[in-house]
C-alpha positions, 0 to 999 in steps of 0.5 A: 734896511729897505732892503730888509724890509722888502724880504721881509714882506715877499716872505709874508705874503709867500707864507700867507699864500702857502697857507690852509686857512688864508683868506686868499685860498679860503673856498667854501665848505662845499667845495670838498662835498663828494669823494676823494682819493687820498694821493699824497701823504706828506710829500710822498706818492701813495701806491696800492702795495699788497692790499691793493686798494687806494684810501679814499675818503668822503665828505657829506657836507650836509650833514657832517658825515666822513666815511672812506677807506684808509687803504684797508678798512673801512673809516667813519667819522664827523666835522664841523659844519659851521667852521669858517671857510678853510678850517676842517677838523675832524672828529675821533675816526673809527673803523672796521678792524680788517688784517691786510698783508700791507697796514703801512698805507692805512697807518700813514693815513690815519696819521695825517688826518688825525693832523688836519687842521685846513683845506685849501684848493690844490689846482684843478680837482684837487684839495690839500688838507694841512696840519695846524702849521699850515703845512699840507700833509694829504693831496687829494685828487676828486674821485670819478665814480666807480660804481655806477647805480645799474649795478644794483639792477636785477634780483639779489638774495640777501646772505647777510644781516649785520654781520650773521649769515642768513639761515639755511633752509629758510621756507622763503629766501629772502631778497631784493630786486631793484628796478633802477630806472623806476627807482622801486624794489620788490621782493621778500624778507624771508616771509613776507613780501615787500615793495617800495622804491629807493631814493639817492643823493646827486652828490654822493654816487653810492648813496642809497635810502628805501622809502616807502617800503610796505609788505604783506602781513602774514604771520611765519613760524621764524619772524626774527630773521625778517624783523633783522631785514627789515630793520637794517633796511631801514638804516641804508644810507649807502651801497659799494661793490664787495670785492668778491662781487657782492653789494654791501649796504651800509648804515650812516656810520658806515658800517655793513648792515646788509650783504646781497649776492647774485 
């Protein structure tokens, strides 16, 4: 019976070890601030396949913001804040609406986190996210940064603004120029001139925000175009390099507001 009874306690204590939400493994929430690349999906190895992109997902823990890549599109969405230590529950993910030869990764992805339930630390530079059995079902290994601020230096031509191409033959073409090391902007938004600098967030590598930004006040045949400009400036919070060498800009849903090319 002793016997019995010892087994029984070993088996409990290995459960609550294994467990997402134990209070041994319990790490606070800001342990899973930055980004991550998703590695495993219920066991098995993730690979790049045909789309050859990685899914990587997100955490802003200051303000309940998740974004990333599911293998393909883009994603968006949102968590509690305020759960206990161990507890992550994610909100309805949205996301851009992209074909790629290969969606088996995107779907897996989008599968295990719709199970999310947990967190718990993995080993070093590693979390698993686990389904309400406590079962980890994504290994996520902490993602170095790829994309470094001084890509942003030098002048870019704005090409596009919320998804519309800018117009041809414009009087002035609008765009930007980033003074990296002095964290300040110039240039023109398709008739007026602009100035300001832009601020970061040490947490987030792609996070980008312009401030203080003024122009000049003239008045152009064509105002719309600078209005759409200067709007989605406005809404920047982040910037990624586009895979066919642009930047994109995008808002706090993550979606694209801005395209600049060299």
């Amino acid at each position: 019976m002793n016997k019995v009874l010892v087994s029984i306690c070993i088996a409990g204590a290995a459960l609550a070890m294994s467990s997402c939400r134990s209070v041994e493994k319990a790490i606070p929430l800001s342990s899973i601030n930055g980004e991550w690349n998703i590695i495993e999906i219920n066991g098995s190895k993730v690979t790049s396949g045909e789309s050859r992109t990685l899914p990587f997902i997100a955490f802003d823990t200051a303000t309940g913001r998740v974004s990333g890549s599911s293998g393909c599109n883009r994603m968006m969405g949102s968590f509690d804040v305020n759960a206990k230590p161990g507890s992550l529950e994610l909100g309805a993910m949205g996301s851009t609406r992209m074909m790629c030869p290969d969606m088996t990764t995107e779907r897996n992805v989008l599968s295990a986190l719709a199970q999310v339930k947990g967190y718990k630390k993995a080993g070093k530079d590693k979390l698993y996210l686990c389904n309400a059995s406590n079962r980890p079902v994504i290994t996520l290994e902490k993602k170095e940064a790829d994309v470094k601020l001084s890509v942003l230096n030098g002048e870019w031509k704005v090409k596009e603004v919320n998804g519309e191409a800018i117009p041809s033959g414009m009087e002035k073409q609008p765009f930007i120029t980033f003074d990296v090391k002095e964290k300040m902007i110039h240039g023109n938004a398709g008739c007026n001139m602009i100035n300001g600098g832009f601020e970061t967030n040490t947490n987030n590598a792609k996070s980008i925000s312009f401030a203080r930004v003024v122009s000049t006040m003239m008045a152009c045949p064509d105002m719309e175009t600078e209005g759409k400009i200067l709007k989605a400036m406005n809404e920047v919070k982040s910037f990624d390099v586009l895979s066919g060498g642009g930047i994109g800009l995008y808002d706090a849903n993550n979606a694209l507001v801005l395209v600049l090319e060299k």
